[in-house]
C-alpha positions as CSV (number, residue, x, y, z in Angstrom):
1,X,76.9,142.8,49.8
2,X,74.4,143.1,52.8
3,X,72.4,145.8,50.3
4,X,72.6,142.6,47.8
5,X,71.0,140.6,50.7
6,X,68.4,143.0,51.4
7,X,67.0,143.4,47.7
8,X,67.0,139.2,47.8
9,X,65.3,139.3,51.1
10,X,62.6,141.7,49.4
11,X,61.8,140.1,46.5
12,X,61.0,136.5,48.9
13,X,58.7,139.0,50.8
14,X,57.1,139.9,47.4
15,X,56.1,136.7,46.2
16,X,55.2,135.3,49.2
17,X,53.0,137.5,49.8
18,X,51.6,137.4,46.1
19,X,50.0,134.1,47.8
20,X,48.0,136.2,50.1
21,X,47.3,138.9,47.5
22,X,45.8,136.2,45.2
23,X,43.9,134.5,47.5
24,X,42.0,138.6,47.7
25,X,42.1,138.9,43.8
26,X,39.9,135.4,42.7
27,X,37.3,136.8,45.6
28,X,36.9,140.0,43.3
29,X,37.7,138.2,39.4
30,X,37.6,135.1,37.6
31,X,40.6,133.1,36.9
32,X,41.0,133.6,33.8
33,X,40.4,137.1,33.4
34,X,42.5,137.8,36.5
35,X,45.4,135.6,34.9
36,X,45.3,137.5,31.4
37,X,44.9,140.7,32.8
38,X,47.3,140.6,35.0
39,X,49.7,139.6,32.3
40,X,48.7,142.4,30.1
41,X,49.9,145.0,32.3
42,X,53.2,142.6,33.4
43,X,53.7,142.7,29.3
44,X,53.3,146.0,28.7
45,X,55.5,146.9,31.7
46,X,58.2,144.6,30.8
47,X,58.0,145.4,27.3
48,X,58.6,149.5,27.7
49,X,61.6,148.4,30.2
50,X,63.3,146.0,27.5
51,X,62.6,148.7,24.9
52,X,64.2,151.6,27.4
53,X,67.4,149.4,27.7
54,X,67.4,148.8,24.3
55,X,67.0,144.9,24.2
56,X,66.7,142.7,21.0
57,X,63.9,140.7,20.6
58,X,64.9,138.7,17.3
59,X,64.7,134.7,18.1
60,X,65.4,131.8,15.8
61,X,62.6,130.2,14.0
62,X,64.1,126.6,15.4
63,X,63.6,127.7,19.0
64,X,59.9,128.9,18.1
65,X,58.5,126.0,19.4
66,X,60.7,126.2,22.9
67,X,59.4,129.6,23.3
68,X,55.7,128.5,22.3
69,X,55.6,125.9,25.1
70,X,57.1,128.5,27.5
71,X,54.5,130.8,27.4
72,X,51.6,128.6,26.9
73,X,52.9,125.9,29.6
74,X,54.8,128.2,31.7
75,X,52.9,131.3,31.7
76,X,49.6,130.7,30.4
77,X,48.6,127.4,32.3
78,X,50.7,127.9,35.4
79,X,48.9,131.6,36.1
80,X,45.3,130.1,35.4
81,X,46.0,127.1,37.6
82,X,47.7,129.5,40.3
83,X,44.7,132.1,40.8
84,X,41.9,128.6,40.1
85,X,43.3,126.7,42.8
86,X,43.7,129.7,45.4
87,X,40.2,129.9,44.9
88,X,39.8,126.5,47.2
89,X,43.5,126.7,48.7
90,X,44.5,128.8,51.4
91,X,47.8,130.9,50.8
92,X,50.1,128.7,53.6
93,X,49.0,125.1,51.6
94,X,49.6,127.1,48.1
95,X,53.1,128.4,49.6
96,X,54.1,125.0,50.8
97,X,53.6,122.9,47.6
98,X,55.3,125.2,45.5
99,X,58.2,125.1,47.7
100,X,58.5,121.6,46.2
101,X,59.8,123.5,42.5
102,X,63.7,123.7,43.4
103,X,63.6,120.1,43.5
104,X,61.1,119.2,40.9
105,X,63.8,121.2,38.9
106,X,66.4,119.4,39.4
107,X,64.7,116.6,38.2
108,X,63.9,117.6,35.3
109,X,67.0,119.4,34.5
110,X,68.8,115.6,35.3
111,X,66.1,114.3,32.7
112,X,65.9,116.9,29.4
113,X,69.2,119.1,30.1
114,X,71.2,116.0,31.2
115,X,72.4,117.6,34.6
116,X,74.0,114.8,37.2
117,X,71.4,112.9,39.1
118,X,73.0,112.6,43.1
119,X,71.9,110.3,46.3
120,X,71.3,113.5,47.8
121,X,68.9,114.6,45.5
122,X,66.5,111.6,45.7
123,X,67.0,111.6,50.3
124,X,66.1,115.2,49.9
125,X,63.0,115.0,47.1
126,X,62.0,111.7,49.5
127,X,62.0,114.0,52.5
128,X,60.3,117.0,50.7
129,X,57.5,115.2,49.1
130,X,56.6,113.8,52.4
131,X,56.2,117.2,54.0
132,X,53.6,118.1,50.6
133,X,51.8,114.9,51.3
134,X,51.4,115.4,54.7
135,X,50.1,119.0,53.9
136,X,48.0,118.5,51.3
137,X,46.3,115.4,53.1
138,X,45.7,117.2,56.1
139,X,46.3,113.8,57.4
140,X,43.7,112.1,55.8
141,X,44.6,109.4,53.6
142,X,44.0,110.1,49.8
143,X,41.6,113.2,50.6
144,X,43.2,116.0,48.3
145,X,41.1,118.9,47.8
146,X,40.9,120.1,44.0
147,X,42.5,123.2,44.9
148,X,45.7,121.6,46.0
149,X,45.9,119.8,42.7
150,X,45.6,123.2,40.6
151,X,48.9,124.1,42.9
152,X,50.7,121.5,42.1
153,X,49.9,122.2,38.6
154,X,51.1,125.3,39.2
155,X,54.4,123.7,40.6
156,X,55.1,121.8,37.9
157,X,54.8,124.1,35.4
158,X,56.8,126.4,37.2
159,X,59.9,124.1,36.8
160,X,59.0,123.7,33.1
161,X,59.4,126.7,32.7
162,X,62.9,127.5,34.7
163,X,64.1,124.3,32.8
164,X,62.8,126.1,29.5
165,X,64.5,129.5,30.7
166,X,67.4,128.0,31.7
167,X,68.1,126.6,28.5
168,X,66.9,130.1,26.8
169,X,69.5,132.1,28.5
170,X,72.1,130.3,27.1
171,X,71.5,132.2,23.7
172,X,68.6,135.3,24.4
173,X,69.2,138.2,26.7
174,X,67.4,137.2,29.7
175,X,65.1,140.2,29.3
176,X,63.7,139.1,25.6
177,X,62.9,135.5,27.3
178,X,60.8,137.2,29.7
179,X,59.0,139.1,27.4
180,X,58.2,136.7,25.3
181,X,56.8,133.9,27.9
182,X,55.1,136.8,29.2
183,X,53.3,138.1,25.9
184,X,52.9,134.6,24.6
185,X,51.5,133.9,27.6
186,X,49.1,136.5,27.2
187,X,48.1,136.1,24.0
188,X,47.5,132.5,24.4
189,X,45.5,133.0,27.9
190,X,43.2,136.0,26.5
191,X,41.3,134.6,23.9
192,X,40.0,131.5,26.4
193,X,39.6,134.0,29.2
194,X,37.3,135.9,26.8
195,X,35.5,133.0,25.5
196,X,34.9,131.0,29.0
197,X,34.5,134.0,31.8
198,X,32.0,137.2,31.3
199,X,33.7,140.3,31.7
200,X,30.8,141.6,33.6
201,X,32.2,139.1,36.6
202,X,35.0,141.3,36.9
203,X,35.2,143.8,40.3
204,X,34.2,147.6,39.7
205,X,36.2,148.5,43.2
206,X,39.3,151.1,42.4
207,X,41.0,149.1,45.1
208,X,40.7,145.5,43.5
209,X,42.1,146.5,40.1
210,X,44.8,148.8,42.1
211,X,45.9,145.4,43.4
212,X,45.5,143.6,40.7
213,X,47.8,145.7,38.8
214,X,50.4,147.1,41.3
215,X,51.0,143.1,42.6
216,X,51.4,142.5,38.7
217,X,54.1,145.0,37.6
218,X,55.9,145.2,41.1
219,X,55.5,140.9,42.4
220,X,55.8,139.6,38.6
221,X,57.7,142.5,36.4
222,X,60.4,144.6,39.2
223,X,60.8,141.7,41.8
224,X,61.3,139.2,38.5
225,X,64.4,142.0,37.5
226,X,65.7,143.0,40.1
227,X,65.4,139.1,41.5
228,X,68.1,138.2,38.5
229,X,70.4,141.5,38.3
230,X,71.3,140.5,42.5
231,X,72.0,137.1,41.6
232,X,75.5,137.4,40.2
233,X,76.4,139.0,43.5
234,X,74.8,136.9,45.8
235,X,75.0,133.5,43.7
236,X,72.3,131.3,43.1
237,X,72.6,128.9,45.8
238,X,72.7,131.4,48.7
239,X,69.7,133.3,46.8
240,X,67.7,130.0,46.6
241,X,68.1,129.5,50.1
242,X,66.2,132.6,50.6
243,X,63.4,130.9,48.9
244,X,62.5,128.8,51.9
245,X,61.5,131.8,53.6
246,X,58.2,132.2,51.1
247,X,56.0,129.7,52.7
248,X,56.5,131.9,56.2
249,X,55.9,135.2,54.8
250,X,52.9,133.2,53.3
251,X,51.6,132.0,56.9
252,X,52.4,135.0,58.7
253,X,50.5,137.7,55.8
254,X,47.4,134.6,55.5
255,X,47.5,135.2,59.3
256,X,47.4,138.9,59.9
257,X,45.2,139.5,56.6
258,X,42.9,136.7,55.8
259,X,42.6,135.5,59.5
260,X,44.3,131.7,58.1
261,X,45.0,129.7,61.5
262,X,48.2,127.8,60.5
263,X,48.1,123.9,61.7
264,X,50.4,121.8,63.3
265,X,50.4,119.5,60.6
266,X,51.4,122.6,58.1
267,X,54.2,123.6,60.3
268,X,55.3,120.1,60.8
269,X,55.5,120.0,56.5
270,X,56.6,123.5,56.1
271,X,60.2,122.0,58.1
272,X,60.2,119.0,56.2
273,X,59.9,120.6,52.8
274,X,62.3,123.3,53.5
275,X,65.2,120.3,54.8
276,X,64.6,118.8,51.3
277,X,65.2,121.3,49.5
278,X,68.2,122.3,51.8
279,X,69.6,118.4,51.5
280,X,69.1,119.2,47.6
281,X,70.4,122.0,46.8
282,X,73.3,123.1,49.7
283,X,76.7,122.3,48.5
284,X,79.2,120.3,50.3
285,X,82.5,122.3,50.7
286,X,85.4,119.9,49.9
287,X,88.0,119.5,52.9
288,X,91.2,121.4,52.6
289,X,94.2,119.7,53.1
290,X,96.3,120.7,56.1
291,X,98.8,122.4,53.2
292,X,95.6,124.8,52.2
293,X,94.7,125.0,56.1
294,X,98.3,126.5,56.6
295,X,98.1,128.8,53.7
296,X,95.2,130.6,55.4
297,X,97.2,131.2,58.4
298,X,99.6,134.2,58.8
């Protein structure tokens, strides 16, 4: 179990620093670009994995459109919005607001999957939107920056797209969904990247595309796989708990790397975000009757 732990613990480290890692990447390439090529080497990776394991990749022509809408919504749109508004964010702000997606989920699982709405769920999302408010406002009233808003693009397409997944699963090998929000992704992403953003902006340094492509296959393809075949051991609500631990590897990489100062005001919104989500999401054991008290005793 602790080896379970550890490989969780890892992948948090991953794609919090994938934050940090971005924030490097639009210095050296366009949005776009960056977003399709970056998927283009996550496609072909996960692509020659699904085809090593021998997946299937037949779907249903009634859940085309399901599968359309998770790579051009979920993919496409959320990687573009990610990389445009770190151009303007810094990684710690970025980190924060997309710790808002476990309970944006929720939500929208109550609302197309018709999971059960609870009083908890609206005292944690209360206390948790709070925290992103006061973080994205810096404590100005109504002064966003345009940055922030790409983010919280981002964070809402995000939970789409677990929504989207979620519902997937049910049916597809978890495997085929991700390849095909991945290439769908790509294919819708490339031709606008092409047609919007000269390839000539794109960085000549060995370094930048090493980045570009290692934080690809290794944040976005292994963590992505290895993040789901842990999960049965662990469970999903002890893994999501690990989750809160992004926006800190976030701060403390933006610190060490990119020289980002982190304010009171983001520390004081990094602990109210991260007690939403715990309000949300932690489960309240039921009390055991002194008979199932005793029958722990020997």
């Amino acid at each position: 179990m602790i080896r379970s732990y550890l490989l969780v613990l890892m992948c948090v480290i991953f794609w919090g620093s994938d934050f940090v890692f971005g924030s490097i990447l639009v210095r050296e390439f366009p949005p776009l670009l960056l977003s399709g090529t970056r998927l283009l080497f996550i496609v072909l990776f996960l692509v020659l994995y699904a085809l090593w394991h021998k997946k299937k990749f037949n779907i249903a022509r009634s859940d085309l459109t399901l599968f359309l809408f998770l790579g051009m919504i979920g993919m496409g749109l959320n990687q573009w919005s990610f990389y445009k508004g770190l151009e303007t964010t810094d990684p710690a702000t970025a980190s924060l607001i997309l710790a808002l997606a476990p309970i944006t989920t929720v939500f929208l699982a109550a609302l197309f999957l018709k999971e059960k709405m609870t009083l908890r769920l609206v005292i944690g999302a209360v206390i948790a939107i709070s925290g992103v408010f006061l973080i994205i406002t810096n404590g100005n009233e109504l002064e966003i920056s345009e940055g922030a808003y790409y983010i919280l693009i981002t964070m809402l397409t995000f939970s789409l797209s677990i929504v989207c997944v979620r519902k997937l699963v049910q049916t597809y090998d978890f495997i085929a969904v991700t390849v095909y929000q991945n290439l769908i992704g790509f294919m819708c992403l490339s031709p606008i990247a092409l047609g919007t953003e000269s390839v000539g902006q794109m960085s000549t340094e060995a370094w930048a595309w090493f980045l570009l492509i290692a934080t690809g296959i290794v944040i976005q393809g292994v963590s992505t796989l290895v993040w789901n075949s842990q999960l049965q051991k662990v469970g999903a609500a002890r893994a999501a708990m690990f989750l809160n631990l992004e926006p800190f590897v976030a701060m403390i990489l933006g610190f060490a790397l990119l020289g980002h100062v982190v304010s009171p005001l983001q520390l004081i919104g990094s602990f109210l975000i991260i007690a939403g989500v715990i309000v949300t999401t932690a489960k309240v054991s039921p009390k055991l009757s002194d008979k199932q008290k005793l029958s722990f005793r020997k």
